[in-house]
TORZAVO-523076 format. One record per residue (C-alpha): residue in one letter; x, y, z. Coordinates in steps of 0.1 Angstrom, whole numbers, plus 2048, in hexadecimal, padded with zeros to 3 digits. Layout:
AXYZ/...
END
This chain:
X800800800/X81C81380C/X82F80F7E6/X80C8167D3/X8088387E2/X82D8437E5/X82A83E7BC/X80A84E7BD/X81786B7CA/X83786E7B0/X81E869794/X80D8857A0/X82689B7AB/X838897786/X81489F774/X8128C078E/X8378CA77F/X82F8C075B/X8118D975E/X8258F276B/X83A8F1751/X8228ED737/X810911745/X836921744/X83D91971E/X813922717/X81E943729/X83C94E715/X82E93A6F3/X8169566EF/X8299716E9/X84395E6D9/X82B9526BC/X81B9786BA/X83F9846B5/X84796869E/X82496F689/X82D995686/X85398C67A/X843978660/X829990653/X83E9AF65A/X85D9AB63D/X8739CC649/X8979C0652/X8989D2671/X87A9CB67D/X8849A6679/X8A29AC68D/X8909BC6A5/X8759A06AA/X8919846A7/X8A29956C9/X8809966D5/X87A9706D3/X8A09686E2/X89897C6FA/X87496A702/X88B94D700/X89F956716/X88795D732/X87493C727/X89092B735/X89B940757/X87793275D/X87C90F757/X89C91276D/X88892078B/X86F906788/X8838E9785/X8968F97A8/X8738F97B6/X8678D87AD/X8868C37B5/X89D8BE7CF/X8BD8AE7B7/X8DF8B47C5/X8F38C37A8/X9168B67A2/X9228CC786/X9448D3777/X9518E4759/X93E90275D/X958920767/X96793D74B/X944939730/X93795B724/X91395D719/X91C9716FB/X92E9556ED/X9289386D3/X9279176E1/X9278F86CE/X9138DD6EA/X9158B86E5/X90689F703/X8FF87B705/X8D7873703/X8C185E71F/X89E86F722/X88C88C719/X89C89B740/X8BC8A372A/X8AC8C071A/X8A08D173C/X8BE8C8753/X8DB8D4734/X8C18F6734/X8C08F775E/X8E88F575F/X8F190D743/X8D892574E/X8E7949749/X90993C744/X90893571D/X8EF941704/X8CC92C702/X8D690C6F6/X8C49016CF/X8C08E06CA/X8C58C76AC/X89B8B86A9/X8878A069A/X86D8B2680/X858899691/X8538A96B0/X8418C469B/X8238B269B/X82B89C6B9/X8368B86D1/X81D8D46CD/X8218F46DB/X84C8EE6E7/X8538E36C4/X8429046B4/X8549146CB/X8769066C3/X86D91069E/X8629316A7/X8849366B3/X897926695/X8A09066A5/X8AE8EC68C/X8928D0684/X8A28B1676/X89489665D/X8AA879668/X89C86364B/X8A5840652/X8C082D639/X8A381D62A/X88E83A621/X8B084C615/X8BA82B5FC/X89782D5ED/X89B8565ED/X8C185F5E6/X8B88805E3/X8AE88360A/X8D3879611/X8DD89F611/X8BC8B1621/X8C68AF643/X8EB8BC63C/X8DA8D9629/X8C38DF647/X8DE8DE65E/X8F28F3649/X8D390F646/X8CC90C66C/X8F0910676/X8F4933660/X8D894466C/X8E594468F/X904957685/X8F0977691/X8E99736B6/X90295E6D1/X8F393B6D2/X8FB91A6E1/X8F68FA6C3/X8E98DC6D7/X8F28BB6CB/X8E389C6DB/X9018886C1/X8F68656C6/X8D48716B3/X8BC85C6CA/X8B98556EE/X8CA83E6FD/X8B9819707/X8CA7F8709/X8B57EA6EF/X8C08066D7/X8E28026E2/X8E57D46DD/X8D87E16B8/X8F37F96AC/X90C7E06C2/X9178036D3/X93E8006DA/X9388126FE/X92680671A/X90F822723/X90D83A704/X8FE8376DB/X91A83D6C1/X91C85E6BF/X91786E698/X92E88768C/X91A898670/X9058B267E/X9228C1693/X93A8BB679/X9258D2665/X91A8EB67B/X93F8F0686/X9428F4660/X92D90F65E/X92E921682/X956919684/X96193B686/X94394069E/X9459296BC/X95B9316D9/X96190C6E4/X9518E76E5/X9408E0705/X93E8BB709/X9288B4720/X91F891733/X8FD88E747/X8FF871763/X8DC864777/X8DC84E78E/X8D982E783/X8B4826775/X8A884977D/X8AD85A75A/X88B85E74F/X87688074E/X85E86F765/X87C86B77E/X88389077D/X86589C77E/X854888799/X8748907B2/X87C86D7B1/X8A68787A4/X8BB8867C6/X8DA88A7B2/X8E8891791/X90A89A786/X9108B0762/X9348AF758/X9428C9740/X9618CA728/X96A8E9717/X9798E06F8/X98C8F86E1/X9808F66BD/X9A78F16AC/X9A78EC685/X9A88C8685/X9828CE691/X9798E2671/X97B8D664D/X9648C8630/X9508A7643/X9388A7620/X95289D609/X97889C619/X979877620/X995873636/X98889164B/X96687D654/X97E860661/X995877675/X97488F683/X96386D689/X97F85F69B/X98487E6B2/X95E8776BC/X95E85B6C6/X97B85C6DB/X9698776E9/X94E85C6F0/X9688456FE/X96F85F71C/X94E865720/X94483F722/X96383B73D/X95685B751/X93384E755/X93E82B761/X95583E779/X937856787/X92083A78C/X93382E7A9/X92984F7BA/X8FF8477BB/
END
C-alpha cells in the first residue's frame, strides 16, 4: 500500500510540474508567435532585425523561467564542472551524449546565463508531434532535421544531401546574434536495445555522428569561440523525464570540456575523404573518454 501511494504521489507531482511548465512556454509562446507573424508580414530589413532580437530576447526569458522552475520543483544536488571563463556573447559549438527528453532541460538549467540560449539539431517530426515547443523552436530558427532512413535515401538519392543543405542554411543564419549549436551527436537516445543493434563499441553511449558538427563547424568556423563537450551522468535507472520531474533523481553530475576549435577541426567533411576519416576519428575518441568518465562517475551514486 505503502509502494502504490508513494508512486501515486510521483506520478502526480511530475503531471503538477509538466503543467507548470506547459503554462510557462503558453505564457512566452504568445508573444513569440505575434512577433514571429508580424516579422513575416512586415518585409523591412530593420524591422526584421528588430523583431529577431525581440524573439531572442523572449527566448531568453523563456528559459531564466524554466531554470527557476526546475530549482522549485526539484531538490537534485548538482555536481558540475567545466563551467568557469564562458562569455555569453560568444559562439558555442555544444555536443552531449543522449538518454531522455531530461537532457534538454537539465543542459538549459546549467548553462543558464552563462552561454547564449542553446539551438538544437530536431527532428521535423516533432513539428506535428510536439505542438506548441516545436513552433516555438521554429519560430526561433531552430534547425529541423529530416533524418531519412538509409532505406528511404537508396530509393531517393536525391534526399542524400537535404539535410546537409538544411544544416548548412540553419547554421548561416545564426551568424548575426551569439548563439550556442546543440548537438545531441549520437542522433537518438540512448536505450540498450538501440545500442545491441548498432553493436555500439562503448558501454554506455550511441556512436556518435560526425556530420552535422562537421558541417556547422564548416560554416560557423570562424564564429565559435570553443567546443563544449559535455557529459550528462544520472544515477543509474533514473534518466527518464518522468524521473526528473516527479523528484524521484537526488543527484546529477554535468561534466564540461572546453575544447579549442584548431584547424584540424575545420575542413571539407562533403567531399575531402581522408578529412571525414580523420574528423571521425577525433570523435569518437572523444566518445572513448566520455564512455571511461561515465563508468568512473557511476561509482559515485
Amino acid at each position: 500500500m505503502f509502494l502504490f501511494m508513494n508512486n501515486l504521489y510521483k506520478f502526480l507531482r511530475a503531471g503538477f510540474a509538466a503543467i507548470l511548465y506547459l503554462i510557462v512556454l503558453i505564457v512566452w509562446f504568445i508573444p513569440l508567435f505575434i512577433l514571429g507573424l508580424l516579422r513575416f508580414f512586415i518585409p523591412l530589413k530593420k524591422w526584421r532585425k528588430l523583431t529577431r532580437r525581440l524573439m531572442e530576447s523572449l527566448h531568453a526569458i523563456w528559459l531564466r523561467s524554466n531554470y527557476f522552475l526546475l530549482k522549485w520543483i526539484t531538490s537534485i544536488r548538482w555536481e558540475v564542472k567545466g563551467l568557469e571563463q564562458l562569455h555569453y556573447k560568444e559562439w558555442y559549438l555544444l555536443i552531449s551524449n543522449h538518454q531522455s527528453w531530461a537532457d534538454i532541460l537539465i543542459l538549459q538549467y546549467i548553462f543558464s546565463g552563462k552561454i547564449p540560449p542553446l539551438k538544437f539539431f530536431l527532428k521535423k517530426e516533432l513539428l506535428w508531434t510536439l505542438p506548441i515547443a516545436s513552433w516555438a523552436c521554429w519560430l526561433l530558427d531552430f534547425p529541423f532535421m529530416h533524418r531519412y532512413s538509409k532505406t528511404k535515401i537508396a530509393k531517393h538519392p536525391e534526399l542524400k544531401n537535404k539535410d546537409v543543405e538544411e544544416t548548412k542554411k540553419a547554421s548561416a543564419k545564426f551568424k548575426n546574434t551569439p548563439t550556442t549549436v546543440a548537438n545531441f551527436v549520437e542522433g537518438t537516445r540512448f536505450s540498450q536495445e538501440k545500442h545491441e543493434l548498432q553493436a555500439s563499441l562503448y558501454q554506455y553511449l550511441l556512436r556518435p555522428k560526425a556530420a552535422g558538427i562537421a558541417f556547422s563547424l564548416a560554416v560557423l568556423g570562424d564564429f565559435f569561440h570553443k567546443i563544449l563537450n559535455v557529459t550528462i551522468i544520472y544515477p543509474p535507472d533514473q534518466a527518464s523525464l518522468l524521473d526528473l520531474l516527479s523528484g524521484n533523481i537526488k543527484k546529477i553530475i554535468v561534466n564540461v570540456e572546453t575544447i579549442s576549435i584548431t584547424k584540424d577541426w575545420l575542413g571539407d567533411y562533403e567531399n575531402d575523404r581522408q578529412f571525414r576519416i580523420t574528423f571521425q576519428k577525433k570523435l569518437n575518441e572523444l566518445w572513448e573518454q566520455k564512455d571511461q568518465l561515465i563508468k568512473t562517475q557511476l561509482k559515485n551514486f
